[in-house]
N, C-alpha and C positions, 0 to 999 in steps of 0.2 A: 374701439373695435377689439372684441376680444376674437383674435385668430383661431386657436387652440379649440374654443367651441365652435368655431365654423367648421373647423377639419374632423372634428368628433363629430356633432352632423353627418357631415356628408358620408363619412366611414360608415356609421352608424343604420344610415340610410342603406349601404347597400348589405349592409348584413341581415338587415330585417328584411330587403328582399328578397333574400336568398339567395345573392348573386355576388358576394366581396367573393373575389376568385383569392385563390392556397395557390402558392408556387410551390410544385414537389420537389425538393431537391433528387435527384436520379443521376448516378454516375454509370455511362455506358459502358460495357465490357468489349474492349477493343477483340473484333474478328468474333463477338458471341451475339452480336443483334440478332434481334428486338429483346435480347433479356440488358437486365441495369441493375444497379444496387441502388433502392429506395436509403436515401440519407434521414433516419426521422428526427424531430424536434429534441425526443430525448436520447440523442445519442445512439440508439441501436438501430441496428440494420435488416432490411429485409431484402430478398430477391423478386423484382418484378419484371413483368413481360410488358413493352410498351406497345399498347396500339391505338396511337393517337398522334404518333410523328407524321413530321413531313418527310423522312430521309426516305420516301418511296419506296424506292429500289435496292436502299441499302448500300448507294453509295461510300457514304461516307464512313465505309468499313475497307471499303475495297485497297485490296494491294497497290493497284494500279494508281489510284489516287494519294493514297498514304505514301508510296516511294516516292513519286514526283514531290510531294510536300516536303517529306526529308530530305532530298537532293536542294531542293532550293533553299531549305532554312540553312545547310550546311554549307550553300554557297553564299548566298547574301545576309543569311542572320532574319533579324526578327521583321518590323516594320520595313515600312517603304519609306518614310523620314518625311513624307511633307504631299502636297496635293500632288494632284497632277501635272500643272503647271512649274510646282518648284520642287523639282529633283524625286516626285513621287511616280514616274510613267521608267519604267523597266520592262526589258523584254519580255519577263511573265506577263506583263500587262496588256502590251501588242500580241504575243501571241494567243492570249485568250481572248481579244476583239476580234483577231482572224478567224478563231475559230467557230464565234458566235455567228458571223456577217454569215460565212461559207454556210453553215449548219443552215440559218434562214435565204440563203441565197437573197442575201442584201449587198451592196457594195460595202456598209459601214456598221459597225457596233459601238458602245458607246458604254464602258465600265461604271456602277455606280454602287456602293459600299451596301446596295439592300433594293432589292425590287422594290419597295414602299416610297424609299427618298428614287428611283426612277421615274414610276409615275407620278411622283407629286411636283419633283422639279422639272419633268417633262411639258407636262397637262400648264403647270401655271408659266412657264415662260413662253406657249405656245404663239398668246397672246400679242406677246411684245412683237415678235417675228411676221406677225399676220395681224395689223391693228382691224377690229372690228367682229375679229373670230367668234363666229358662235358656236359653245361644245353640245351635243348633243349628247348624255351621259344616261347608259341603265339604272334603271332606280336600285340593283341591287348589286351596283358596282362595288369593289372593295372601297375601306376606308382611307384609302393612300391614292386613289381617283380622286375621290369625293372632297379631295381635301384638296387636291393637286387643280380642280376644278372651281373649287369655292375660293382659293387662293388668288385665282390668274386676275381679278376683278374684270374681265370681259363678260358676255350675254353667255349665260347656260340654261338649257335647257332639259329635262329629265322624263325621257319616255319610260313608262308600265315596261316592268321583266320582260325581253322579250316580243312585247308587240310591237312588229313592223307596221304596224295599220295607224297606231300611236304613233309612232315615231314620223310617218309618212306625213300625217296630219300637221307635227310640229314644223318638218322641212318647208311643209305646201305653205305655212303661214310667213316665213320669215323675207325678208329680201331675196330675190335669187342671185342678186351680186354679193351677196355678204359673204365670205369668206366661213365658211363651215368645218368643221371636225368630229364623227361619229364612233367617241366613247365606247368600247364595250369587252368583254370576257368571253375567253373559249369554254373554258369551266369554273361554273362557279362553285366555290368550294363548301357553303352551308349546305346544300342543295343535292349537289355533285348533277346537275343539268347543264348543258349544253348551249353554247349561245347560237343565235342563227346566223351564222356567216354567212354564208352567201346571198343568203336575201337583202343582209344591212350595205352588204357589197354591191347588191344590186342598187337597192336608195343612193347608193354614193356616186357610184355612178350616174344616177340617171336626174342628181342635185349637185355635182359639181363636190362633194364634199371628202377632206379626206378622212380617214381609216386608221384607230389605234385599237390594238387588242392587244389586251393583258393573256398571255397566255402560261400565268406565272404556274398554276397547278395542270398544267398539258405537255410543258418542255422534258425533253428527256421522255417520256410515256407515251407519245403516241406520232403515228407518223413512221417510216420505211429509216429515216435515221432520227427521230427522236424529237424533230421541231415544233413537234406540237398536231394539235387537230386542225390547223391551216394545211399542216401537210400533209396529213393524213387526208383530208377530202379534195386536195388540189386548189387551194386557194392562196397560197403562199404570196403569191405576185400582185396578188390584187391589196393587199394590206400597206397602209405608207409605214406606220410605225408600228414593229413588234416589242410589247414588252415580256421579259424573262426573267426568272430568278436561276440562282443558282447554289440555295440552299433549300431546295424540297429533293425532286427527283436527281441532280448531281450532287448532292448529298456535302455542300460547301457552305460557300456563303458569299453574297453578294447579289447583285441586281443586272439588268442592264436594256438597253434599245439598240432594236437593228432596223437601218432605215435606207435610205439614201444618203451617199456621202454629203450631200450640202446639205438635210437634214441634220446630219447627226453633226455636221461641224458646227451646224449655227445653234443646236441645243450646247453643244460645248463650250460655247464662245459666249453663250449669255444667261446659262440656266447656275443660279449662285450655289442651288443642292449640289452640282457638278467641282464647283470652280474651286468653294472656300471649304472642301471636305477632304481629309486624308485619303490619300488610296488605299487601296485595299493591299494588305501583307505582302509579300511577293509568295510567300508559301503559300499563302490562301489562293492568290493567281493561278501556279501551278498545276493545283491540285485540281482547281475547276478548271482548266483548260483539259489535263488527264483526262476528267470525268466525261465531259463533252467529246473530247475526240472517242473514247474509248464507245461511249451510247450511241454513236451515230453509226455503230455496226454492230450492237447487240441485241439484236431482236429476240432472241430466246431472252433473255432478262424483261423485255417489255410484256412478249407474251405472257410469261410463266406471273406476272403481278396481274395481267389481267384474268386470268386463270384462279389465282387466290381470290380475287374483289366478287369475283362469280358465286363463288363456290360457298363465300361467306355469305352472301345476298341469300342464297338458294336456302343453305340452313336455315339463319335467322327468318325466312319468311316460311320455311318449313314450321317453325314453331307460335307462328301468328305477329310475331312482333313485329308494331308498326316501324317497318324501314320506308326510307325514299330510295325508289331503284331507278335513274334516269339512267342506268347504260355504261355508268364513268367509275372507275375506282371508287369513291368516295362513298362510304357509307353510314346515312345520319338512321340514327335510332331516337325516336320523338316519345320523349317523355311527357312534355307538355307544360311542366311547371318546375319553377326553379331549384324551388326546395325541395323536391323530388329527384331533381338531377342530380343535384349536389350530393344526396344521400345513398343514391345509386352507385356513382363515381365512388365516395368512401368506403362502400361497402367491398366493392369490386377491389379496391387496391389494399383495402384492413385482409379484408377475408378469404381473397383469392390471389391475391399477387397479380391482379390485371389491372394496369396503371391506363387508364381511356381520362380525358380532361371535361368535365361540364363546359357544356357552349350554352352561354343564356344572353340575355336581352344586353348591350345593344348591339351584340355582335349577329343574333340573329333577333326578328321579331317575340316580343310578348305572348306567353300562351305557345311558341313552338320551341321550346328550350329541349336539347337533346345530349346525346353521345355519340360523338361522329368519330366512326372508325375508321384507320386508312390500312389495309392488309397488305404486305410486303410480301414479296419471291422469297421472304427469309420468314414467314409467320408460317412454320410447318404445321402437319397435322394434330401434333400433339398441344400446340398453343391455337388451333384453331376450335380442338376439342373443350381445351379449358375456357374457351373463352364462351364459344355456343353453352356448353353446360353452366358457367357460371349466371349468364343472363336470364337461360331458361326459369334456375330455383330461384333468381331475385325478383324476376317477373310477377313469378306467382306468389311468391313470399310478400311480396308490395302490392299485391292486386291490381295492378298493371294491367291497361290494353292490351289487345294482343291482336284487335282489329287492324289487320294491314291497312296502311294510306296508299292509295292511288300515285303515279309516279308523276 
């Protein structure tokens, strides 16, 4: 077996699709977000605007977050020394479960080092806890579900984006003692559309099954203190298991589930993503607890992001360009082919200092390869003007669509 040509291969493969993804080196300018200094291959530097993070909001600039962090690194120093279980659980650590449970009005929270490894050691230890479980799972669930689900080796099941009619069908066929669980997303982030809460709430109810939503791209944005679009429509109560990050909109790092304390103890007590994993920094704790307490009374910061996502929709589709507009921050601009995106993206960051990342296949489907913007309460006028002007001359310059898509 010669290896060396397997891995040329496959590299190979994906450059000729036009999809081997470039990591841009970019160093943030601490208190100057969204601008960064592009690091390039050969040495020199340029100044770029980022609009393709997750830090939302802009957290992860914020005073209030950064002091809390240096207070705790100058108190306890760097790491947290070992799991949870052996000498890795410190007060940063309980107090930012308390403030997640309180935020979703859950009795328990449940720290985990990345929303990714949350849902994935949630979804596959479900199983163990409920022998027979069958998951009900969105066909366009993230890939930290998908995996958390293909893992558990119990019965899943995969209803169509969205249709309840689909999903009602899978429930009607299965055992009605079987022990059930209904998969799904508030926002989905290729898309930026909306999952159907309440109706899936409704199935659940009226099949005995329980209720997990990722609500990783809604915490912190939406909702009266920030927990998402469960609270924002009044559905909070009716969900068993919340999942959250806390490196998009609080602008840190890490993951986490808010359930029922017997829930969340018996995910702790046997889920091994949980058990045999470091914890999370104690600085890094802090800072997301900061974040969190401080979001759950700043509604002028949530507004003023949904206010930018508006106003950038309304341009770009002033100027024909096919955007998806369901309603949510999130805005993809559909190029349609890989090596088009790719060349869009270089142009944008060689020629205008606008750093946006190519999303192509298999993060989303073949043929809808785009550039999904996310606009921050910190992307002013003057980077929103560079940004609308720079798309407009690339547009035409590339002879680009300009047929808006339906939302």
């Amino acid at each position: 077996m010669n290896y060396e040509t397997k891995l040329d291969a496959a590299l190979k493969a994906l450059h000729d699709e036009g999809r081997y993804r470039v990591f841009i080196d970019v160093e943030r300018a601490k208190g100057n977000f969204p601008h960064a200094t592009w690091h390039k291959e050969d040495g020199s530097e340029q100044p770029v605007t980022i609009w393709c993070g997750n830090d939302y909001l802009g957290m992860g600039q914020h005073p209030v977050v950064l002091n809390a962090m240096h207070e705790a690194i100058d108190s306890t120093g760097a790491g947290s020394g070992g799991t949870r279980n052996i000498s890795g659980t410190t007060v940063y650590h309980k107090e930012l479960e308390a403030e997640i449970a309180d935020l979703h009005r859950k009795e328990a929270a449940l720290l985990f080092t990345s929303a990714y490894i949350a849902n994935d050691a949630t979804l596959s230890t479900l199983p163990k806890l409920f022998p027979g479980l069958i998951i009900y799972s969105d066909a366009l669930n993230h890939a930290s579900m998908i995996e958390g689900v293909r893992r558990n080796g119990g019965a899943k099941r995969i209803f169509r984006h969205n249709d309840v009619e689909h999903l009602r069908e899978l429930l009607e066929a299965d055992d009605p003692d079987a022990p059930k669980l209904i998969a799904f997303e508030s926002v989905y982030s290729m898309d930026g559309d909306f999952g159907r809460i309440e109706e899936i709430c409704d199935l659940a109810d009226e099949f005995g099954a329980l209720t997990y939503i990722d609500e990783v791209h809604a915490v912190g944005m939406y909702g009266p203190r920030g927990a998402g679009v469960c609270e924002r429509d009044g559905l909070m109560g009716r969900l068993d298991i919340i999942n959250g990050t806390l490196a998009k909109a609080y602008g840190v790092m890490g993951g986490y589930i808010a359930a029922s304390a017997k829930m969340v103890d018996a995910i702790r007590s046997y889920a091994p993503g949980f058990i045999f994993t470091t914890s999370l920094a104690p600085a890094i704790a802090a800072g997301a607890a900061a974040s969190v307490r401080h979001l759950k009374t700043d509604q002028e910061l949530r507004d003023k992001h949904q206010t930018q996502a508006k106003i950038l929709k309304t341009r770009l589709k002033g100027l024909g360009l096919p955007i998806i507009d369901h309603g949510s921050h999130i805005v993809p601009v559909i190029v349609g082919d890989p090596v088009h995106t790719k060349k869009l993206s270089d142009m944008l960051l060689d020629g205008f200092g606008i750093y946006v990342q190519p999303i192509n296949y298999p993060t989303v489907p073949r043929g809808t390869e785009r550039l999904r913007f996310t606009p921050s309460p910190v992307h002013g006028p003057k980077e929103m003007d560079a940004l609308v002007h720079a798309l407009d001359e690339l547009w035409s310059h590339c002879a680009l669509n300009r047929a808006e898509l339906s939302a």
